[in-house]
VOGU-3710 file (C-alpha; in Angstrom, 3 decimals, decimal comma):
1> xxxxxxxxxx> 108,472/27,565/-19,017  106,466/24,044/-19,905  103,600/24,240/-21,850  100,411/21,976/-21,074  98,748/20,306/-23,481  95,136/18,548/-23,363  95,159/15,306/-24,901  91,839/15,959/-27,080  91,533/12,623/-28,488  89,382/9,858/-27,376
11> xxxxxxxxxx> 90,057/6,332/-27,046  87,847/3,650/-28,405  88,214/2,465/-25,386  86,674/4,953/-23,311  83,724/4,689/-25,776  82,675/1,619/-25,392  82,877/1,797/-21,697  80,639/4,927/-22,343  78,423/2,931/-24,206  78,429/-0,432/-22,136
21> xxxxxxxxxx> 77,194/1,869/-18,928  74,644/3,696/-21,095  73,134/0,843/-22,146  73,077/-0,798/-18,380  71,375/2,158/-17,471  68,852/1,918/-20,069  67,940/-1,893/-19,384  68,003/-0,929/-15,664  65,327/1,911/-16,208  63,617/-0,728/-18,427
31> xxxxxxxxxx> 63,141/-3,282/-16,208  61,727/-1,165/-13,238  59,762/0,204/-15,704  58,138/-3,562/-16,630  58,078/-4,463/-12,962  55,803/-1,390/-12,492  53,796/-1,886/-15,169  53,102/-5,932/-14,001  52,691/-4,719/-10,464  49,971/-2,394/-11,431
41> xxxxxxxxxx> 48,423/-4,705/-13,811  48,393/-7,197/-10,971  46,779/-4,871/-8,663  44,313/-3,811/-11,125  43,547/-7,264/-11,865  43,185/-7,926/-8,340  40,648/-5,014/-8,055  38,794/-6,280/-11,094  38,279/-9,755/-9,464  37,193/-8,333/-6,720
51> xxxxxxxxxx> 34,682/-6,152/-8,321  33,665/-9,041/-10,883  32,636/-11,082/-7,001  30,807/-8,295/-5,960  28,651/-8,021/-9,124  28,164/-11,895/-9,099  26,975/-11,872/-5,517  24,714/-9,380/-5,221  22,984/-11,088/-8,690  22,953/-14,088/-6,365
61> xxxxxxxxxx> 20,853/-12,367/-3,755  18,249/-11,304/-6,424  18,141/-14,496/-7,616  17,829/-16,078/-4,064  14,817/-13,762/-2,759  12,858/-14,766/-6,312  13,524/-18,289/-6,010  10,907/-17,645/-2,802  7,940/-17,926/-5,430  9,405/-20,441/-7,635
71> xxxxxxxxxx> 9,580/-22,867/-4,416  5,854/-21,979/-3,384  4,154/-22,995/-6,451  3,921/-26,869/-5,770  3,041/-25,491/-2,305  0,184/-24,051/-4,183  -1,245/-27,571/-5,483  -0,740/-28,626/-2,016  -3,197/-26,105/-0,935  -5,538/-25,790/-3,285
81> xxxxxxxxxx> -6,029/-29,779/-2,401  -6,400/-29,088/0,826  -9,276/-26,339/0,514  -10,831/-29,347/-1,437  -10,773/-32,014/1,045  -11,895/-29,899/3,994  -12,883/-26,578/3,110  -11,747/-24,473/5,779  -9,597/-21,619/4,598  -8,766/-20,312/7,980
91> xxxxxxxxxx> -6,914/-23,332/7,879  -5,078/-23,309/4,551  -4,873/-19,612/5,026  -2,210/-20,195/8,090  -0,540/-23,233/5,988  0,097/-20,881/3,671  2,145/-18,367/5,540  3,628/-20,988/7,753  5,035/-22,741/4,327  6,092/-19,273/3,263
101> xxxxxxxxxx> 7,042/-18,459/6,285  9,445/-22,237/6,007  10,688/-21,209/2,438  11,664/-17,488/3,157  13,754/-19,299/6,301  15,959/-21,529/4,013  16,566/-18,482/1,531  17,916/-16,311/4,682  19,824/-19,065/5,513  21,460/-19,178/2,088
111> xxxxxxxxxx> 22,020/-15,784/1,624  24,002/-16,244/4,822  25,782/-19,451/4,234  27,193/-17,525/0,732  28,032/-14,526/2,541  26,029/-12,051/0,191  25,770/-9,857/2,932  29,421/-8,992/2,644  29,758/-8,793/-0,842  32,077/-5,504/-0,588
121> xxxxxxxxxx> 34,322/-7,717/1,581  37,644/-8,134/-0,962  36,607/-4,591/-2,303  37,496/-2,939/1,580  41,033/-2,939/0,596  40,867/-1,135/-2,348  37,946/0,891/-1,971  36,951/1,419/1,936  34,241/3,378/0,910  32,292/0,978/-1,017
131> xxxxxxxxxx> 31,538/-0,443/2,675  28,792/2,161/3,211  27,438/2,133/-0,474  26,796/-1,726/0,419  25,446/-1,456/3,712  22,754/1,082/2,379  22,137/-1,192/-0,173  21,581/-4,222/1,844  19,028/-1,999/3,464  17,158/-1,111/0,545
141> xxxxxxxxxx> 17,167/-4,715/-0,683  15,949/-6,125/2,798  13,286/-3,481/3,089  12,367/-4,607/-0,919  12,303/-8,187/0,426  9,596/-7,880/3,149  7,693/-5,322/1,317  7,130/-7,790/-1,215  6,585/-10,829/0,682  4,006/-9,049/3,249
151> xxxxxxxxxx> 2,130/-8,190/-0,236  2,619/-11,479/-0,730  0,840/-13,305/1,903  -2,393/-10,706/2,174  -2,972/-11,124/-1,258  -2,680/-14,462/-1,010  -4,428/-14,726/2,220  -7,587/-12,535/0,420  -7,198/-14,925/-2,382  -7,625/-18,032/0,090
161> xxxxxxxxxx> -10,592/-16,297/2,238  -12,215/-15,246/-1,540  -13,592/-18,827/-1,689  -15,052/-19,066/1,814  -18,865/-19,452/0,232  -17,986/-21,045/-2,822  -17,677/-24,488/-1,991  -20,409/-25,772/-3,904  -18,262/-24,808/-7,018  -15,182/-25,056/-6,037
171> xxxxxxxxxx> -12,203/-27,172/-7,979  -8,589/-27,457/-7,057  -7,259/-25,007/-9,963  -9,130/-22,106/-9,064  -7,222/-21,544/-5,998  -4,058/-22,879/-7,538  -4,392/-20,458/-10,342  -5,076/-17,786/-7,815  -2,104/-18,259/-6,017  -0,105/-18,600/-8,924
181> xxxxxxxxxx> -1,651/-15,264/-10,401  -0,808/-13,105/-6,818  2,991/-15,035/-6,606  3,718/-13,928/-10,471  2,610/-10,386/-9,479  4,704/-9,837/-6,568  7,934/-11,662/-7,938  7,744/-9,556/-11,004  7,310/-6,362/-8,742  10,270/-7,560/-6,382
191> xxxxxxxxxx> 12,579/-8,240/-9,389  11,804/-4,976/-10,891  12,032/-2,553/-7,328  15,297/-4,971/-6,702  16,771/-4,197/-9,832  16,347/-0,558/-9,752  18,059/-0,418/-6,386  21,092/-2,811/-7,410  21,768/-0,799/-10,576  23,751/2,279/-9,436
201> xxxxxxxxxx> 26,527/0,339/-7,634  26,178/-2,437/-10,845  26,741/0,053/-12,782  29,670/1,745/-10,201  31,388/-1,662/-10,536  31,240/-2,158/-14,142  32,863/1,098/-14,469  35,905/0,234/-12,403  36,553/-3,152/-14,368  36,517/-1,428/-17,732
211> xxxxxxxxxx> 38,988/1,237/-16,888  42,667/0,845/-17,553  45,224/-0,534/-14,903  46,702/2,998/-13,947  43,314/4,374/-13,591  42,205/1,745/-11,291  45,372/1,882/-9,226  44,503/5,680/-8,844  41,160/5,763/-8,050  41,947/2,894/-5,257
221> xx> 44,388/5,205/-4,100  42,195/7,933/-4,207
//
């Protein structure tokens, strides 16, 4: 009766084909591995940028609503003049809110001609529920707005009716100075209520661009 043998010895051969497939395999588990890491730094990136907008826009909104005071003031030379040349401040009283009223107009207008309304708008895709924390937000910041410039105009209007039996000694900077004095109060007291409010979703967004590209990709998966 035959015997069988095993033929225990291995060919060099056979080795390096060994070899050759185990180091395919490795440089095929590499490369996925790179595209996945650049596909999640892209979308990261992408979410960062998107962010980075949002932040930028809604600092363009405070900016916008202050610039309201900054506009008025040679308004308020305008008017103090006027009080001068006529003294009636039932009449300078309604230029002044009609100019405000004029200046406030071309702000709304740029706040929609930038879109800073939708500042959450390339966020949606990443984070859908940043939509609501914006739309809160833009309520807050609208009701800040007209708060502010209501205070605004009756303290200026009480400023302007302040002088209507002072004519005798009346000069153009007292009003002017008055003006000044109420439109310094009220932009300091929007820019501080306004910051307050923007801060927790600031701060939200700040959060997300300093965190690394896999957390990112799972919290906008989340």
């Amino acid at each position: 009766m035959a015997l069988i043998t095993i033929d225990r010895t291995v060919k060099l051969g056979d080795l390096l084909t060994t070899l050759a497939i185990l180091i395919s395999l490795f440089a095929l588990l590499s490369t996925l591995a790179k595209d996945r890491i650049s596909r999640e730094h892209e979308a990261a990136n992408r979410v960062r940028s998107a962010a980075a907008q949002a932040i930028t826009k809604l600092d363009r909104w405070k900016a916008l609503q202050l610039s309201l005071y900054s506009r008025m003031r040679p308004e308020f030379i305008v008017l103090s003049q006027s009080l001068a040349k006529n003294f009636d401040v039932i009449e300078v009283r309604d230029d002044l809110w009609k100019r405000v009223g004029e200046e406030r107009a071309k702000v709304a207008q740029q706040v929609i001609d930038e879109q800073l309304g939708t500042a959450y708008a390339d966020l949606l895709a990443h984070f859908p529920v940043v939509r609501e924390r914006f739309m809160e937000l833009n309520i807050t910041l609208a009701d800040i707005e007209l708060e502010e410039t209501d205070g605004f105009l009756r303290d200026g209007q009480a400023s302007i009716l302040s002088f209507e039996d002072k004519k005798a000694s009346y000069t153009t900077a007292m009003l002017g100075n008055s003006l000044r004095s109420v439109a310094a109060g009220h932009e300091d007291s929007l820019r501080r209520k306004s910051e307050a409010a923007l801060k927790p979703l600031q701060e939200f967004l700040f959060d997300v661009i300093k965190k690394t590209d896999s957390e990112i990709v799972r919290l906008s998966h989340g």
